[in-house]
C-alpha positions, -999 to +999 in steps of 0.1 A: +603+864+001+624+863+031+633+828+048+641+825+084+678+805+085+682+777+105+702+750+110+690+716+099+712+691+100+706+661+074+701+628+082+727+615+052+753+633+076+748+608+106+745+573+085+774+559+089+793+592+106+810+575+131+822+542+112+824+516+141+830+480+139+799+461+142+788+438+171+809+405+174+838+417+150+871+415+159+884+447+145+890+475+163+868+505+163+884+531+141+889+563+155+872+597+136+889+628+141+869+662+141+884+670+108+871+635+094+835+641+104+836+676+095+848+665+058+820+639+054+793+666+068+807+693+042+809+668+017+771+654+022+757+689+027+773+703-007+761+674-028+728+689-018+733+721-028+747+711-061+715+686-066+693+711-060+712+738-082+708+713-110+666+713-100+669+749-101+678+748-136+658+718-146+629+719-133+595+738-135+573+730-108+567+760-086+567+736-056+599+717-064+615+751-070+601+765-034+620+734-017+651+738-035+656+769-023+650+763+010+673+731+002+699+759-008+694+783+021+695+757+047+729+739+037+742+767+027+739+776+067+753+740+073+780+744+055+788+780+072+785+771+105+812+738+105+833+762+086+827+787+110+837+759+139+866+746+120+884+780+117+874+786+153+888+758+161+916+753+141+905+726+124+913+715+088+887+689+068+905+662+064+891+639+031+885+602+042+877+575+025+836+582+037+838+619+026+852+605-009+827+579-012+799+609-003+815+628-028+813+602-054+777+590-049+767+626-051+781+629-089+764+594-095+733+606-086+738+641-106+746+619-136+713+602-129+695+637-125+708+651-159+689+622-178+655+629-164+630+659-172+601+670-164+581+651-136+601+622-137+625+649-128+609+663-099+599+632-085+634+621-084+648+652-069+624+653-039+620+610-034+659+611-034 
């Protein structure tokens, strides 16, 4: 079966991408740098290939499998095209403390994968 590749962008990537102060706060806005935001978008896109590597091996629903590839295929282009821009550009991913917490959510939520099977399996992987 042949997929078309496209480039889907995930909503995880924009909550909280550009980490502002909020309205009436007295702290300055901090300032992301294109190597900060490219970090948190590589970091949120491979925490879905890696969950849905783990439903690839878990689970057995012929539906659930269907989206994780497509889950697989589409942030795999994600994370091709910022590489792709960042070596265009020059541009280094810089880990910040958003990219690290991505990162460590991710594994929380793979530790939280590994205990389920079965439906209670799927239904976590595609409600996540």
């Amino acid at each position: 079966m042949r997929y078309a590749t496209r480039l889907v962008v995930p909503r995880c990537v924009f909550i909280g991408a550009c980490s502002l102060a909020g309205p009436g706060s007295a702290a300055p806005a901090k300032v992301l740098t294109d190597a900060n935001i490219n970090a948190r978008i590589l970091a949120a896109s491979t925490a879905e290939i890696r969950y849905a590597a783990l439903a690839l091996a878990t689970s057995q629903d012929a539906r659930v499998l269907a989206c994780t590839t497509m889950v697989t295929i589409d942030h795999d282009a994600i994370n091709r095209a910022v590489l792709a821009l960042v070596t265009g550009r020059s541009i280094t991913p810089a880990d910040n403390q958003r990219a690290i917490d991505l990162h460590d959510a991710a594994e929380t939520q793979r530790r939280l994968f590994r205990a389920l099977a079965g439906g209670a399996f799927d239904s976590a992987y595609i409600f996540q």
